[in-house]
C-alpha positions as CSV (number, residue, x, y, z in Angstrom):
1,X,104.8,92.3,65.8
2,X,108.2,93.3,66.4
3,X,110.8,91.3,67.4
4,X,111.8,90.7,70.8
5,X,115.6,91.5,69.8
6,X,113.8,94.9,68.8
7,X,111.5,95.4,71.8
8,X,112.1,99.4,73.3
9,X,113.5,99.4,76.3
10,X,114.8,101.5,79.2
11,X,118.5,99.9,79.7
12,X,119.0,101.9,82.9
13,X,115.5,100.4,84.2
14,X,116.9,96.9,82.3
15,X,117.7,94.8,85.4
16,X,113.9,95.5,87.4
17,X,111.3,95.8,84.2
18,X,112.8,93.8,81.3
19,X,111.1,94.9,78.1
20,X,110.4,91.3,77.5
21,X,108.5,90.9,80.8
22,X,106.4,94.2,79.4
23,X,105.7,91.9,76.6
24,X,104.2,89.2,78.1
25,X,102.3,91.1,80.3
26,X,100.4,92.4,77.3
27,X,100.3,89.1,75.3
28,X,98.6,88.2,78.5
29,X,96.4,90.9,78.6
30,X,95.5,90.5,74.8
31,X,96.5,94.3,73.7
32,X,100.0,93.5,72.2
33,X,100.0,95.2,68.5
34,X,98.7,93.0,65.8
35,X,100.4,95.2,63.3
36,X,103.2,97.6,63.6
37,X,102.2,101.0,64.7
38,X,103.9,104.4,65.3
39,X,102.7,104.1,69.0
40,X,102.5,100.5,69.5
41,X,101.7,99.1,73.2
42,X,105.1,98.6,74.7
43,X,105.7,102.3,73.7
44,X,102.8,103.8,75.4
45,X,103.8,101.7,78.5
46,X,107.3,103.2,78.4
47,X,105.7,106.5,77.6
48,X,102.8,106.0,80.9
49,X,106.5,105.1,82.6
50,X,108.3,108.5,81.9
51,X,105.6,110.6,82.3
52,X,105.7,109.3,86.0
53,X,109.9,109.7,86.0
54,X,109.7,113.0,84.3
55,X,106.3,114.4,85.7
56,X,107.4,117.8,85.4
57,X,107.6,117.6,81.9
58,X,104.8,117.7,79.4
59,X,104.0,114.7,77.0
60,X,106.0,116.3,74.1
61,X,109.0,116.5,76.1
62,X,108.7,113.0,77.5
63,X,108.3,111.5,73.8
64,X,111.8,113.7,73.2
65,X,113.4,111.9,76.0
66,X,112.0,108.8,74.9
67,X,113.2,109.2,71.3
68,X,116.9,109.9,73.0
69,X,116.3,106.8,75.8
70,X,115.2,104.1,73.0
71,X,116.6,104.9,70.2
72,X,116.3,102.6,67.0
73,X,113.9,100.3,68.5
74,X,111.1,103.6,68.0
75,X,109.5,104.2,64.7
76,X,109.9,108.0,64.7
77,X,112.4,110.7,65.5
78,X,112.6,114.2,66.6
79,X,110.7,115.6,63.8
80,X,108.1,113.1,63.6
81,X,106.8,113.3,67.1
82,X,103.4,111.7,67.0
83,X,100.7,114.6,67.5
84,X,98.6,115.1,71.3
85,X,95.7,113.2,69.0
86,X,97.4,110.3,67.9
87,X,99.0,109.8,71.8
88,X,95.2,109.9,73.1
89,X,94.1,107.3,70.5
90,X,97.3,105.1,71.2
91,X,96.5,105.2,75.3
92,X,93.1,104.4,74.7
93,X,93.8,101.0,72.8
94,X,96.1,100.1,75.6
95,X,93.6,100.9,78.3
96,X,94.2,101.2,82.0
97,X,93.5,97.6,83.0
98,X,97.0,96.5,81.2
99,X,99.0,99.2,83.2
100,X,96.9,97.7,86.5
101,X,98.5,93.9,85.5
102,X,101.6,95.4,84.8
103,X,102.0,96.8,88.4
104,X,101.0,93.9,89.8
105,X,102.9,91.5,88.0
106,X,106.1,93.6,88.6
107,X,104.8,94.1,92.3
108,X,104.6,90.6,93.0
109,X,108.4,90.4,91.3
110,X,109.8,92.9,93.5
111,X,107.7,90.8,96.5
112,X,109.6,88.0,95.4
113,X,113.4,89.5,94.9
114,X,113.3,92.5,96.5
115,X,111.2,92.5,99.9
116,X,112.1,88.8,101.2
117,X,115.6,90.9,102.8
118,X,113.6,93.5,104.5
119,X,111.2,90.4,106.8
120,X,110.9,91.0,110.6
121,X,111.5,87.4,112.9
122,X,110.9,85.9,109.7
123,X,107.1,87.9,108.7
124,X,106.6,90.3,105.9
125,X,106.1,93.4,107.3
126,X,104.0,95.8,105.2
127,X,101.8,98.8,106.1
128,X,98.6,99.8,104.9
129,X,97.3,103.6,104.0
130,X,95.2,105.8,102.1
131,X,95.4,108.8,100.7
132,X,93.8,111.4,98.0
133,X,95.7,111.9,94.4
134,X,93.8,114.9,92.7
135,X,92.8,114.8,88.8
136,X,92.0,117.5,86.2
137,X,89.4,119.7,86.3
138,X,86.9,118.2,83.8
139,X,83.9,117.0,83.6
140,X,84.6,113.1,82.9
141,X,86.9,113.6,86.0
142,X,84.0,115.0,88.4
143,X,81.1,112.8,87.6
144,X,84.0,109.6,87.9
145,X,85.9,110.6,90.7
146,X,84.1,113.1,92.6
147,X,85.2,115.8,94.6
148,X,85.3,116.8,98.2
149,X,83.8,119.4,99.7
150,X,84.6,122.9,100.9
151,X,84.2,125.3,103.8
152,X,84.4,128.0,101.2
153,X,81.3,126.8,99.8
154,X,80.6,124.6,96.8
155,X,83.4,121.6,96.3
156,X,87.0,121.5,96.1
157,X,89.1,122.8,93.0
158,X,89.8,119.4,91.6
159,X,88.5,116.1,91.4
160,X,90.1,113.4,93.6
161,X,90.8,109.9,93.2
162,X,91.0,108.3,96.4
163,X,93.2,105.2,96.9
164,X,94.8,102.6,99.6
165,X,98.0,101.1,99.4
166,X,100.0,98.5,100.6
167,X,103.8,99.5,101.4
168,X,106.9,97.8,102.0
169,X,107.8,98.9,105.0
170,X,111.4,98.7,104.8
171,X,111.9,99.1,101.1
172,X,109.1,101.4,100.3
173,X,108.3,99.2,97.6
174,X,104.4,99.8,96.6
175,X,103.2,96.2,96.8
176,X,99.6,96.7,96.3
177,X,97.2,99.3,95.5
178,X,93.4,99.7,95.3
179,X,91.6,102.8,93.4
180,X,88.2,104.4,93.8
181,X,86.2,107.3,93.7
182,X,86.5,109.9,96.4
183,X,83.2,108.9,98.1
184,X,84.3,105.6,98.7
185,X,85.6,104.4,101.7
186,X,89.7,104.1,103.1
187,X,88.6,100.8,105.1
188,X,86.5,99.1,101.9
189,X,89.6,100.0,99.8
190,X,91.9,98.4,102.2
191,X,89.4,95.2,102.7
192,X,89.6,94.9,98.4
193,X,93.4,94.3,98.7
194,X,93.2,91.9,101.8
195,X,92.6,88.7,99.1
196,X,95.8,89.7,97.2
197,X,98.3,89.8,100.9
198,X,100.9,87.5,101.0
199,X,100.2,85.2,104.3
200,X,101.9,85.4,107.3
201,X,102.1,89.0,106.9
202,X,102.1,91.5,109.9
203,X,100.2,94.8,108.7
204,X,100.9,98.4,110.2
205,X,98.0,100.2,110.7
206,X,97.0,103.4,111.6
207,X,93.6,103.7,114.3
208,X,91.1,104.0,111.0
209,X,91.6,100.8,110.6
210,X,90.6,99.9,114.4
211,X,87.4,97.9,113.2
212,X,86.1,94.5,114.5
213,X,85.5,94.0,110.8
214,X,88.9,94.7,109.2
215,X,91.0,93.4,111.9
216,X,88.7,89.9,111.6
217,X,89.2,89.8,107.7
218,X,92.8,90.1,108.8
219,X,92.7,87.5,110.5
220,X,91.0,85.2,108.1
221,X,93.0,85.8,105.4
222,X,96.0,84.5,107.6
223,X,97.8,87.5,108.4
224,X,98.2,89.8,111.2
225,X,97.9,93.3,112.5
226,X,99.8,95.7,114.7
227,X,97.3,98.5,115.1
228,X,97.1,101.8,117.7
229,X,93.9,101.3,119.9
230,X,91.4,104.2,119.4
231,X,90.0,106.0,121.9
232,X,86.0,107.1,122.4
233,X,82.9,106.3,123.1
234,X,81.8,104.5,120.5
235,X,85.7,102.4,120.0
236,X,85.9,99.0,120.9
237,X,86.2,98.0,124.1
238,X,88.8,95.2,125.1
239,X,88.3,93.1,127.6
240,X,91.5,91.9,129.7
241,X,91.7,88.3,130.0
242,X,95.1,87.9,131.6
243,X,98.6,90.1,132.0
244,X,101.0,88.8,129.9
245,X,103.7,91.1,131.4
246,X,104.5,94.9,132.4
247,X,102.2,97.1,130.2
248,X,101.3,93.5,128.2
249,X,97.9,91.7,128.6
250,X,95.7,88.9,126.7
251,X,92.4,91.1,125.2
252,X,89.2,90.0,123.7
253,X,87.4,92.1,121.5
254,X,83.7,91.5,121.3
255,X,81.9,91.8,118.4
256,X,79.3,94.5,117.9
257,X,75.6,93.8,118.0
258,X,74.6,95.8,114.9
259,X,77.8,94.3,113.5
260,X,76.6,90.6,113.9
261,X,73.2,91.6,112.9
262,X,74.5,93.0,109.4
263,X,77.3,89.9,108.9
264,X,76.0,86.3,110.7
265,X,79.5,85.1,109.0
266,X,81.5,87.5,111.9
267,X,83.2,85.5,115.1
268,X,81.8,86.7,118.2
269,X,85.1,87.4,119.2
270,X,88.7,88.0,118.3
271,X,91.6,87.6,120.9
272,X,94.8,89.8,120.7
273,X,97.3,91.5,122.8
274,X,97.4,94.9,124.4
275,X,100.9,96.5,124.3
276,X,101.5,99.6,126.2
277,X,104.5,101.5,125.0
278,X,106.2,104.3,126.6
279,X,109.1,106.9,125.3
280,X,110.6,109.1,127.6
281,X,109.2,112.5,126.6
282,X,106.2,110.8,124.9
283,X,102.5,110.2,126.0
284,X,102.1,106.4,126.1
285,X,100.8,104.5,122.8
286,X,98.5,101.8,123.1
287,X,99.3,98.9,120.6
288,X,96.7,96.2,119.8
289,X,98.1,93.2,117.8
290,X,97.1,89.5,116.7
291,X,100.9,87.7,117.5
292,X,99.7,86.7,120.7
293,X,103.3,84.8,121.8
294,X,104.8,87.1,123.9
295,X,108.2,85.3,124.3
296,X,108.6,85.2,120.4
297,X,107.3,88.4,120.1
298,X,108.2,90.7,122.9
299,X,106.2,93.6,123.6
300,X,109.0,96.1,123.5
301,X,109.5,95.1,119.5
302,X,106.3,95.2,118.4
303,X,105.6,98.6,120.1
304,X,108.8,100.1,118.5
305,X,107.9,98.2,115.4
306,X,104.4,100.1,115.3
307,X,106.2,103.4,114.5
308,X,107.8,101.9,111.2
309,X,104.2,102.9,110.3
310,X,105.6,105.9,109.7
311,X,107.3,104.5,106.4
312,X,104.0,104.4,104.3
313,X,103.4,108.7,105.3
314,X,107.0,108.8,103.7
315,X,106.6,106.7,100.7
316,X,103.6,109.0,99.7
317,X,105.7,112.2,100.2
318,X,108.3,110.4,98.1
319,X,105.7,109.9,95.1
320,X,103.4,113.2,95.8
321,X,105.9,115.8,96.3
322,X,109.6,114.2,95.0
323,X,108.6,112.2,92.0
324,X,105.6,114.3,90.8
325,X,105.8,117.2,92.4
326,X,102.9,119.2,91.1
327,X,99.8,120.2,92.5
328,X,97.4,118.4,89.9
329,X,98.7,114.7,90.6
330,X,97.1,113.1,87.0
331,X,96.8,115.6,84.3
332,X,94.3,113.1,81.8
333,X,90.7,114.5,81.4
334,X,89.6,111.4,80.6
335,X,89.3,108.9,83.9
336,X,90.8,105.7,81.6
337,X,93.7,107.7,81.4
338,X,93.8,109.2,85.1
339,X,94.0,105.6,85.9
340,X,96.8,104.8,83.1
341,X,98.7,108.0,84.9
342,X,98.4,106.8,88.3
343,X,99.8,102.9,87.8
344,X,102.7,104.4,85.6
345,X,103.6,106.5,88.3
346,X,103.7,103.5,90.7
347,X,105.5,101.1,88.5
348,X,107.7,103.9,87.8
349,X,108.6,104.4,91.6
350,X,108.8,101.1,92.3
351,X,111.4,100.8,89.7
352,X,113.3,103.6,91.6
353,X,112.6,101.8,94.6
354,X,113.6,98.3,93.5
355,X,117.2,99.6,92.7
356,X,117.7,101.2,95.7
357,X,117.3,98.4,97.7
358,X,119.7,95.8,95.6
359,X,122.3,99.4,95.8
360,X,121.4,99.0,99.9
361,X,122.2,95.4,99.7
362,X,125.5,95.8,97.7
363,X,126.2,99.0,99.9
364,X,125.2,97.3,103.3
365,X,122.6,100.0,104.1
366,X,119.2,99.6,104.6
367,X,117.0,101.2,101.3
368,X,115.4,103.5,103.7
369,X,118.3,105.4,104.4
370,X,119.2,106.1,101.7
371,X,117.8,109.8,99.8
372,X,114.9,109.4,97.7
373,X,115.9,112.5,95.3
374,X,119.0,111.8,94.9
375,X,118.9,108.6,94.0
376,X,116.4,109.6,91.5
377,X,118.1,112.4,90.2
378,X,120.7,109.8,89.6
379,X,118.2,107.2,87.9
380,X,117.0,109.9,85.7
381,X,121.3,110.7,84.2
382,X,121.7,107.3,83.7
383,X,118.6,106.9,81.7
384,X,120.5,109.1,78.7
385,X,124.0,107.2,79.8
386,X,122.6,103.6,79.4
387,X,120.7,104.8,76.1
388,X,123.9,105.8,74.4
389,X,126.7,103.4,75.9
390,X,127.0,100.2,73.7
391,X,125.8,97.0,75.2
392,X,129.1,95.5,76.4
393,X,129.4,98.4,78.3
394,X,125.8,98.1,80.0
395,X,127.7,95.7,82.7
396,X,129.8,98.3,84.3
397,X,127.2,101.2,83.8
398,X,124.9,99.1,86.2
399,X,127.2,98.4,88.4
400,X,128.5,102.2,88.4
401,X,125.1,103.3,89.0
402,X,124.4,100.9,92.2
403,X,127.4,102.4,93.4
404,X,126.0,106.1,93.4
405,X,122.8,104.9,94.8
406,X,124.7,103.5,97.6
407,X,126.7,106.5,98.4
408,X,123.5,108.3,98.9
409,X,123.2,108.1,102.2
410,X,121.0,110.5,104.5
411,X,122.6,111.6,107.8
412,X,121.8,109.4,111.4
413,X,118.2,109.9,112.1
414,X,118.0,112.0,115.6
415,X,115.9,110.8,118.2
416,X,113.7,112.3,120.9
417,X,111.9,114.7,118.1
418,X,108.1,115.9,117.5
419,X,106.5,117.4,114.9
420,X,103.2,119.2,115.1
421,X,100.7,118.7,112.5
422,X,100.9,122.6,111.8
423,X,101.5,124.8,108.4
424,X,103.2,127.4,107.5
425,X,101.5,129.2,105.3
426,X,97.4,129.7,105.4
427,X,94.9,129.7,102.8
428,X,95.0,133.1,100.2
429,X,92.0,135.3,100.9
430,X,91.8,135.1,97.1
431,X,88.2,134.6,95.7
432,X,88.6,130.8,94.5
433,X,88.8,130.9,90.4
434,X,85.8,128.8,89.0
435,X,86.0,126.1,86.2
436,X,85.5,127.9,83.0
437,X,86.3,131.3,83.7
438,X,88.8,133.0,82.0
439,X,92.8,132.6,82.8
440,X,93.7,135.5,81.2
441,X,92.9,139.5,81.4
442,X,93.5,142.3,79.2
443,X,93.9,146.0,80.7
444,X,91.7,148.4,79.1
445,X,90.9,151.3,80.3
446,X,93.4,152.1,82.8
447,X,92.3,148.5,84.6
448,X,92.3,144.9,84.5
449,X,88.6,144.1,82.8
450,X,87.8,140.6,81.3
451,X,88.4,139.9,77.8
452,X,85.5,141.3,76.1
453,X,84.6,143.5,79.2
454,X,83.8,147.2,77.6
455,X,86.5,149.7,78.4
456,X,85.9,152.4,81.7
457,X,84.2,155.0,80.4
């Protein structure tokens, strides 16, 4: 095995993922190399790493960035790239399962450093949400994953994986994330990752999760919920037990029948508070939530708090569109690898996430306000500035670089405004392309005709 002194590392990503806490997440996992290798683990995990920085880049030009990023501590060069065969066999011995520990261990770090500034009256506040990450159109993918259907007949044009995730609310930071084919369900996703919550902590969540269920596993896991109320025939029904206030009252919620039928283990009931909150201009929300003190907590805040919801629909724009920005999400036809795709492109924006909040601490700005892409486009300069500084210069390029981050500021958010859940542009009338037809044509003829297609007579 290397030597710790000789470890590849990332210097601009230095100060949140160590290389040396890399290690010891796979000495704990049991995958660190034996013997040296051209690919060894820590490699691959810095590769799994830029291929979520740099997603627009293929492999190939990762490893080239890599080889300018790490420098000596590599065992090839420019001209020695390791070949598409040799990266598949070196992300297979790693597996996905040590890219899962190393999220969470670096998740639970950032829990720890980062998110204790960003508490509300002295709770964590995080927010839970799903949300579908498609794969590559192969077969492995399909029978692991699934795919959703289509109106258009037949199934979607890629596999999806599905997932639910547990967001900072304030720093964005990914805290938590649980994976799963596309047939399984948002709620029983989000129940997996209830053991894992940090206690005491006040969960955003949108009306899916308006469940007797969820919001009593909540509850006995020893954290609470500020949910929206649904609406419908078949939603619960609160029951008032006393105001509490203007547009505040003590509820119970009764537990289903067929519920208690399925799960003896389920109270027979759960008692929260029913916060009505009006914005001029607005139709009124209706807020359910378990912090039933309404002098410590007063309904105004928590209904104004409910919309920081909002912060987990923008963390996934930030790593759908800005970070990867493609339409195939994970570009592995294998699943192991899909899954080895998606945690490096978490632990790679919680890396970008982690420094933006210690920049919004030194800059006296909350992280959210400041720009997503430009702090990464700043992230990704200073990866080739770090690599090529000298160490005793590593000091003032870190601080240089929380300084840009700071001054990245996004304008005063304006309130008062609405958007409609509305597109621009609508579906192409294009016949849908099939998997395993041809990409390319060859004009014969005087026409476009298949390859292999005989010419017009």
């Amino acid at each position: 095995m290397a030597q710790r002194s000789q470890i590849p590392s990332l210097s601009a990503l230095a100060r949140v993922l160590p290389a040396e806490f890399v290690m010891s997440v796979l000495e704990r996992c049991g995958v660190a190399a034996a013997r040296r290798r051209k690919l060894p683990p820590e490699v691959v995990v810095w590769l799994l790493i830029g291929m979520g920085l740099m997603h627009g880049q293929g492999v190939r030009k990762v490893l080239r960035r890599l080889v300018d990023c790490l420098g000596p501590g590599l065992g090839f060069n420019w001209s020695e790239l390791p070949h598409s065969t040799s990266v598949s066999q070196a992300r297979t011995r790693l597996g996905w399962e040590a890219m899962r520990e190393l999220f969470r261990a670096l998740a639970a770090k950032l829990r720890d450093d980062v998110c204790e500034n960003s508490r509300w009256r002295g709770h964590p506040l995080a927010a839970i949400d799903g949300t579908c990450v498609t794969t590559a159109d192969s077969d492995a993918n399909d029978a692991w994953f699934g795919r959703p259907g289509s109106d258009r007949g037949g199934g979607s044009g890629y596999p999806q994986l599905r997932a639910a995730m547990l967001v900072d609310a304030w720093t964005h930071a990914v805290l938590d994330v649980a994976f799963g084919a596309y047939k399984k369900s948002e709620l029983w996703l989000a129940g997996c990752m209830l053991p894992r919550v940090q206690a005491n902590t006040v969960l955003l969540l949108d009306r899916a999760y308006y469940s007797f269920g969820f919001l009593s596993d909540v509850l006995s896991y020893q954290s609470h919920f500020v949910t929206r109320q649904k609406k419908g025939a078949t939603a619960l029904k609160p029951k008032t037990v006393r105001k509490l206030g203007r547009g505040d009252a003590l509820v119970r919620l009764h537990v289903p029948r067929y519920l208690k039928r399925r799960d003896s283990a389920l109270p027979d009931s759960i008692e929260a508070r029913l916060i009505t909150f009006r914005r001029q201009g607005f139709r009124p929300i209706y807020v359910l939530t378990s912090l039933l003190d309404p002098e410590e907590y007063p309904a105004q805040e928590i209904g104004a708090l409910y919309l920081d919801r909002w912060e987990a629909e923008l963390a996934y724009r930030e790593l759908k569109i800005h970070l990867a920005n493609d339409r195939v999400l994970l570009r592995a036809q294998k699943p192991e690898h899909a899954l080895q795709e998606a945690y490096g492109l978490l632990i790679a924006y919680n890396c970008v996430r982690a420094l933006m909040a210690e920049a919004g601490i030194e800059g006296a700005v909350s992280p959210h306000r400041l720009s997503f892409t430009d702090s990464l486009e700043r992230i990704r300069i200073a990866l080739l500035r770090f690599a090529c500084a000298p160490e005793t210069d590593l000091p003032a390029l870190t601080a240089r670089l929380l300084a840009d981050l700071a001054a990245c500021r996004l304008p005063e958010r304006r309130t008062g405004r609405y958007c409609d859940r509305a597109v621009k542009v609508k579906m192409s009338n294009f016949p849908r392309k099939r998997r395993g037809q041809p990409t390319a044509t060859s004009r014969q003829g005087g026409r476009w005709a298949r390859p292999g297609a005989k010419p017009a007579a």
